[in-house]
C-alpha positions as CSV (number, residue, x, y, z in Angstrom):
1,X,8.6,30.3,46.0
2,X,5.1,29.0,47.0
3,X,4.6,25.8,49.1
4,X,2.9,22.6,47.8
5,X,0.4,22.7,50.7
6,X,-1.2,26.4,50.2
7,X,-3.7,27.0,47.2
8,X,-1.6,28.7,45.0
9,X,1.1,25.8,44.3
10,X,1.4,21.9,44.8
11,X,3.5,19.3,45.2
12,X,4.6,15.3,44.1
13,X,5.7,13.5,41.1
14,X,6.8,10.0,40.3
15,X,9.1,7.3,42.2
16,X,9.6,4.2,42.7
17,X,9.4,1.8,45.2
18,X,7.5,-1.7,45.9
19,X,8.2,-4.4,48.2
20,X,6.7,-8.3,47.9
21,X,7.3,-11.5,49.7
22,X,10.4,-12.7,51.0
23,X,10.5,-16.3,51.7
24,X,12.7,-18.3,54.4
25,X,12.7,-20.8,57.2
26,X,12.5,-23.5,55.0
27,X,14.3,-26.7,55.4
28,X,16.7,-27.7,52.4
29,X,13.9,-30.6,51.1
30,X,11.4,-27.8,50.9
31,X,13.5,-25.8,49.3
32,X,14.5,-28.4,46.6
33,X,10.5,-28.9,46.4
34,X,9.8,-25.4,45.3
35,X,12.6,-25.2,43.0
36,X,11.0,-28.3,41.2
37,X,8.0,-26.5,40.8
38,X,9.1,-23.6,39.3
39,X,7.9,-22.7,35.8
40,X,8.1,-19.4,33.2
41,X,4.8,-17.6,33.3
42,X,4.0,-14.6,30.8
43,X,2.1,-11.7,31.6
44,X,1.3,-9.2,29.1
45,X,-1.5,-6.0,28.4
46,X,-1.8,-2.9,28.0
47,X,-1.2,-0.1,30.8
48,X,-0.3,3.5,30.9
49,X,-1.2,4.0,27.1
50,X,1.4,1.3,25.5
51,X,2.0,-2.3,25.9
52,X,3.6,-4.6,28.3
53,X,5.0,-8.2,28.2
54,X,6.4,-9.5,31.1
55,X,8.0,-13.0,31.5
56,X,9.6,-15.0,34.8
57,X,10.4,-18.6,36.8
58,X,8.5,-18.1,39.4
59,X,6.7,-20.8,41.7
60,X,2.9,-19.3,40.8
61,X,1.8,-16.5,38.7
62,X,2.0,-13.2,39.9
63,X,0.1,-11.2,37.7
64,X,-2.3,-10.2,40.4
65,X,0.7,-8.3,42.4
66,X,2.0,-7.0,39.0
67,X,-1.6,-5.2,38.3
68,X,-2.0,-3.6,41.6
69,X,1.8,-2.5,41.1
70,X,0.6,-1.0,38.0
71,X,-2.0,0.6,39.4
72,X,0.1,2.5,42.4
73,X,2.2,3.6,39.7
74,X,-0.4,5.0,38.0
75,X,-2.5,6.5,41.4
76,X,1.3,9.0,41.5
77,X,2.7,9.4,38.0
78,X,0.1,9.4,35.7
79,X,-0.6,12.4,33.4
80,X,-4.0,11.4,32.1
81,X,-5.2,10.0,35.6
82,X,-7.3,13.5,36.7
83,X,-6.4,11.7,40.7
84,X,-3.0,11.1,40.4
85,X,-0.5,13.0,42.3
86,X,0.9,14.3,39.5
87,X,-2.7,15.5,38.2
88,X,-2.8,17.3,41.8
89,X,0.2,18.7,41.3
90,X,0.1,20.4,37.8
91,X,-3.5,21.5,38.7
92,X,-2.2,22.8,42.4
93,X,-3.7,21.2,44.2
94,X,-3.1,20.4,48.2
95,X,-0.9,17.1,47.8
96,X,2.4,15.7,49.4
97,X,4.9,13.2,47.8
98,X,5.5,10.0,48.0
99,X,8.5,7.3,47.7
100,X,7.5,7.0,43.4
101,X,8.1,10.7,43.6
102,X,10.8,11.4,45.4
103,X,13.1,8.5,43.3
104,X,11.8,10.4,40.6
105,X,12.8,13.4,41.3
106,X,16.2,12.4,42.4
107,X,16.7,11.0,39.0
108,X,15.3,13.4,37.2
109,X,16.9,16.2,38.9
110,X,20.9,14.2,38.0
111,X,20.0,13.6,34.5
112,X,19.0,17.5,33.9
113,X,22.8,18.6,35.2
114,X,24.1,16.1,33.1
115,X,22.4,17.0,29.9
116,X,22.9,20.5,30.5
117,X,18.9,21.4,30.7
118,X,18.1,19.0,27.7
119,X,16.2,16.6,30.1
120,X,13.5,18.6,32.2
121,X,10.8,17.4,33.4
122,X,8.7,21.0,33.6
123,X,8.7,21.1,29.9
124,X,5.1,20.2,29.8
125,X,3.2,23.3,29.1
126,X,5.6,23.1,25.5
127,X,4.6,19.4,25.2
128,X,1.0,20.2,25.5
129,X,2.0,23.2,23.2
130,X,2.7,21.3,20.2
131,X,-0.2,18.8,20.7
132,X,1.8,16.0,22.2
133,X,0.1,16.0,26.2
134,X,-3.1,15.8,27.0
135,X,-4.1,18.8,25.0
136,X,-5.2,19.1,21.6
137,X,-2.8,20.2,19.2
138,X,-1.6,24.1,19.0
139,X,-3.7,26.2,16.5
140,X,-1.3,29.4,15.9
141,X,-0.2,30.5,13.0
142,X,3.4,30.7,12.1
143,X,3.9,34.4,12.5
144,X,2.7,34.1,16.3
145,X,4.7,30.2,17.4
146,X,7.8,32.5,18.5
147,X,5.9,34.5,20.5
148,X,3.6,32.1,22.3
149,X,7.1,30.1,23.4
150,X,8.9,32.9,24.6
151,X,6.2,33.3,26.8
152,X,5.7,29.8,27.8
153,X,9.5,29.7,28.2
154,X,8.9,31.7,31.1
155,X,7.6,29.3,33.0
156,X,9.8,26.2,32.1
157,X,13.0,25.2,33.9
158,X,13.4,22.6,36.2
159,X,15.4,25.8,38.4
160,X,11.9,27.0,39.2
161,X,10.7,24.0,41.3
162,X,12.3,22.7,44.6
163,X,11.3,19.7,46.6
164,X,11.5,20.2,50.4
165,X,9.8,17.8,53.0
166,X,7.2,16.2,50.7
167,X,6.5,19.3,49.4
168,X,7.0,20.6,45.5
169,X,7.5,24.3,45.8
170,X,6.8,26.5,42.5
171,X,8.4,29.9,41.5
172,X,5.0,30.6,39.4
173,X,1.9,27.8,39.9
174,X,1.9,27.9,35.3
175,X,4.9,25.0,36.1
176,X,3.7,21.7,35.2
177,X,5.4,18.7,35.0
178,X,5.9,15.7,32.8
179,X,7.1,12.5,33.3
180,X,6.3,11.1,29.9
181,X,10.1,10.8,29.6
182,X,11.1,8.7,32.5
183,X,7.3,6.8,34.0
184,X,7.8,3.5,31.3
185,X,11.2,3.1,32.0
186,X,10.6,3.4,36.3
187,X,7.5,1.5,35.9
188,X,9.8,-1.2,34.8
189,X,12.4,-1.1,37.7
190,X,9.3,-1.2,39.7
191,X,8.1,-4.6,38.5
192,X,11.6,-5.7,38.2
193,X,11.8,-4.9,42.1
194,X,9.0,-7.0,42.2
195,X,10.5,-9.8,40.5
196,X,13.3,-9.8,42.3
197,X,11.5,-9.9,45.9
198,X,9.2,-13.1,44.9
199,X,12.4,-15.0,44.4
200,X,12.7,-14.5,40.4
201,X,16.3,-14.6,39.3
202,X,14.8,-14.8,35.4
203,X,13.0,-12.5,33.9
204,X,12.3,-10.2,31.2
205,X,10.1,-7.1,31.9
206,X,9.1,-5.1,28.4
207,X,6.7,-2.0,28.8
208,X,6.6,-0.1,25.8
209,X,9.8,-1.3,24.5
210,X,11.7,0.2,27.8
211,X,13.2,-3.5,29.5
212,X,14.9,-5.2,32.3
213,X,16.4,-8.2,31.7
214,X,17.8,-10.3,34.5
215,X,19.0,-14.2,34.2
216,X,18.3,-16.3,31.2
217,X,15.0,-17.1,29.3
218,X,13.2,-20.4,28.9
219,X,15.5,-21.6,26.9
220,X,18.4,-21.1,28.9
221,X,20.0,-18.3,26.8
222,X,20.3,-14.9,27.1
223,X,17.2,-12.7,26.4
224,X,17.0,-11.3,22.9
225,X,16.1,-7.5,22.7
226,X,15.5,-6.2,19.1
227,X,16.0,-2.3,18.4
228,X,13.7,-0.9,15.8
229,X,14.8,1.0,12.2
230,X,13.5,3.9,12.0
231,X,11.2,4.7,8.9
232,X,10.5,8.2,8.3
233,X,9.0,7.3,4.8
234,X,6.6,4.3,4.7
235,X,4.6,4.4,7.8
236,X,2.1,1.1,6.8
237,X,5.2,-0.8,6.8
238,X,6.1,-3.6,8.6
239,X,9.0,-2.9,11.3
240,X,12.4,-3.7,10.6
241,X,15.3,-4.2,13.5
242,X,18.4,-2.7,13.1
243,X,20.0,-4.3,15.8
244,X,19.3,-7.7,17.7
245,X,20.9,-8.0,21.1
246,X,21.6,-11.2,23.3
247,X,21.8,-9.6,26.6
248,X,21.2,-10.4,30.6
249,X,21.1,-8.4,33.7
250,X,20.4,-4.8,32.0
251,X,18.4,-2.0,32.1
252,X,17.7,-0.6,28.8
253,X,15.7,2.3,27.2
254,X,15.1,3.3,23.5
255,X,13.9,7.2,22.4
256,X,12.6,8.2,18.8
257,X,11.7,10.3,16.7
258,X,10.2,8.3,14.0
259,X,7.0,7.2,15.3
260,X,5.7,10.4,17.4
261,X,5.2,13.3,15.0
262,X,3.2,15.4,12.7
263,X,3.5,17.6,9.5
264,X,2.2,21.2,10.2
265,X,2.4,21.9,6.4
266,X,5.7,20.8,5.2
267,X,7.5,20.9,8.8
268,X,7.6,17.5,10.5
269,X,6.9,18.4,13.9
270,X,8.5,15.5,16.4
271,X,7.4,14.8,19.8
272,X,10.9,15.7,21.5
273,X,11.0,19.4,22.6
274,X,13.8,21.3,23.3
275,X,13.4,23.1,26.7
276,X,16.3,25.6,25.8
277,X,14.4,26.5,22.4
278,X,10.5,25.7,23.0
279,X,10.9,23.9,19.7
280,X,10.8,20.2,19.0
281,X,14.0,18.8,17.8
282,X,15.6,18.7,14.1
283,X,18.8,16.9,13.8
284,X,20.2,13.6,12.3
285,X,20.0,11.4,15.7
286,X,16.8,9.2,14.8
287,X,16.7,6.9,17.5
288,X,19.0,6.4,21.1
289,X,19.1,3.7,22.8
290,X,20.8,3.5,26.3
291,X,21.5,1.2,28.8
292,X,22.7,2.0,32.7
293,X,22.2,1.1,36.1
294,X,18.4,1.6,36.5
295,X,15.7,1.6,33.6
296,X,14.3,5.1,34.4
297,X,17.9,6.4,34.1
298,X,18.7,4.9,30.9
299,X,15.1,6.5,30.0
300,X,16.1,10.2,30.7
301,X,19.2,9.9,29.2
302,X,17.9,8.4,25.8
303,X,15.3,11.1,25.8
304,X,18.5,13.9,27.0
305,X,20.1,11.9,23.9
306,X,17.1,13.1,21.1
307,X,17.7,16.2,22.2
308,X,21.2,17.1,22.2
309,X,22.4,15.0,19.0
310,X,25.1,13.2,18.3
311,X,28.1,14.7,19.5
312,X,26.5,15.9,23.1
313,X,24.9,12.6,23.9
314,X,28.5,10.7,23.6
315,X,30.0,13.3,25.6
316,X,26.8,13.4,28.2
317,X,27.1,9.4,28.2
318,X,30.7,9.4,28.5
319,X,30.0,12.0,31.8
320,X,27.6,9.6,33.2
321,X,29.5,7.0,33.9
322,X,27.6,4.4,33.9
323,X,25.5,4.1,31.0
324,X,26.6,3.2,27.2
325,X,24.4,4.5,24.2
326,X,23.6,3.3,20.5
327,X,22.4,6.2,18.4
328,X,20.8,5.5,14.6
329,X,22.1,8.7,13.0
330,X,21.0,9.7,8.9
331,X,23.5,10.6,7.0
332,X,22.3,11.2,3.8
333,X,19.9,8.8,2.8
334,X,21.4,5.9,4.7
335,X,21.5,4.8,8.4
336,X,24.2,4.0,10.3
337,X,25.2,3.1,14.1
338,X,27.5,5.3,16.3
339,X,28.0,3.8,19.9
340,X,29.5,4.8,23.0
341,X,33.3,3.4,23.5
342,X,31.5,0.6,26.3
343,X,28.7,-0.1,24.5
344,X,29.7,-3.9,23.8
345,X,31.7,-4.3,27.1
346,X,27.8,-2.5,28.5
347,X,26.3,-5.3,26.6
348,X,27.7,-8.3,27.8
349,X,28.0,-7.1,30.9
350,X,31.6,-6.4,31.5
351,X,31.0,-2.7,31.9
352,X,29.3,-2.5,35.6
């Protein structure tokens, strides 16, 4: 194994971790002051290539604490960011982790036992592969694809990394990594986190359709979250929901395969790759959505979910304990729902 910290290897990935203001000392009538002054802001944008829309009581905006949030995030995890740490580390480069790594890593490292290998985070050199990094898109022809991933496959296996004292250590410095699959769903624990130390007990934080809901909305009701039909054969048309959910106090991630993809010829080539077969996924799942304990878990486990299919993400869900799933499977030419057993107790909260 070579050590993060010589020239031949590297080191550091994503986490999460933020801390705020806490606020005490104050005298009941102070207290009863702020509460009166307490109003839902909205904060919304793009960051990390998608969309965000973040909503909270709070007694003054926070958007200023929310971008520089952002923007730690994205110093770590970010894949397109030539200074992050993650940049450092897939170009080994001299580098150490940090606290957004290591929770990553933690995370990551869980969901890959539980899936079986179907959630890894070194399958980027097969993501860039197939055109879906930060690479352009593969050129081979057909007769040569099995060869160039048998010999990509070499390289790709969460096995041949280790973290030890800040330190990534590499069995061969090709390993990259790729947090595509987890970084929307921990960026929102980390504003949540946020939230939650200003004193919000309300919010709603959406980035790239990953969420944390906590509390009630504006309106005093729950926070409605819809989940998107897929279309696989009218892509100008306008979105449909399949599902509309009144929830509070979850963590909740969405995986597809209907938006992401090309056709090399007649092939439609989707943007979830199986580590075990260098290929990207064909199977009937469409679209997982999961909800557990943290946002970035519920992301790797929808993403584990595409991968596996039907019958291994109920079992994989069922193994986790605490996380419920709703897949959007195709049979035929129709769509229908399979859920988890808890997947309503998970909803209204009952299941935690």
């Amino acid at each position: 194994m070579i050590r993060a910290n010589n020239r031949h290897t590297i080191g550091a990935l994503l986490g999460v971790g933020l801390a705020a203001l806490l606020i005490w000392g104050l005298d009941d009538k102070s207290q009863e002051s702020k509460a009166e002054s307490r109003e839902y802001y909205r904060n919304e944008g793009k960051v990390f290539g998608t969309y965000y829309n973040i909503r909270y009581e709070a007694s003054a905006d926070l958007q200023d604490s929310i971008n520089a949030a952002f923007q730690a995030f994205d110093a770590s995890l970010s894949l397109f960011n030539p200074h992050s740490i993650l940049s450092a580390i897939n170009d080994n480069r001299d580098t150490t982790t940090n606290a957004f790594f290591e929770a990553m890593w933690a995370e990551a490292e869980e969901v890959y036992t539980l899936s079986g290998g179907a959630f890894d985070i070194t399958v980027a050199p097969l993501v860039n592969y197939w055109g879906f990094g930060n690479t352009s898109r593969y050129r081979d022809t057909e007769k040569s694809i099995n060869r160039e991933i048998d010999s990509i496959r070499q390289f790709v296996g969460f096995d041949k990394v280790k973290l030890i004292d800040h330190h990534v250590y590499k069995s061969d410095p090709r390993v990259q990594l790729d947090g595509g699959a987890v970084a929307k769903g921990q960026a929102c624990d980390v504003i949540a986190e946020l939230l939650h130390r200003n004193g919000c007990e309300n919010y709603l934080v959406d980035i790239g359709g990953e969420v944390v809901a906590k509390g009630k909305s504006a309106k005093g009701e729950p926070w409605h979250i819809g989940i998107t039909k897929p279309n696989l054969n009218n892509e100008g048309a306008q979105e449909e929901l399949q599902e509309i959910l009144e929830v509070t106090d979850i963590a909740m991630a969405t995986s597809g395969n209907y938006r992401n993809f090309y056709y090399d010829g007649d092939v439609r080539r989707s943007h979830t790759i199986d580590p075990h077969t260098g290929m990207p996924v064909q199977h009937s799942v469409l679209s997982a959505t999961v909800v557990s304990s943290r946002c970035m878990r519920s992301d790797a486990l929808a993403t584990a979910c595409m991968v596996i299919g039907e019958e291994g993400a109920l079992a994989m869900i069922e193994r986790a304990g605490d996380a419920a799933c709703l897949l959007i499977v195709a049979r035929g030419d129709s769509l229908v729902t399979v859920c988890s057993p808890n997947w309503k107790e998970r909803i209204n909260g009952l299941g935690d």
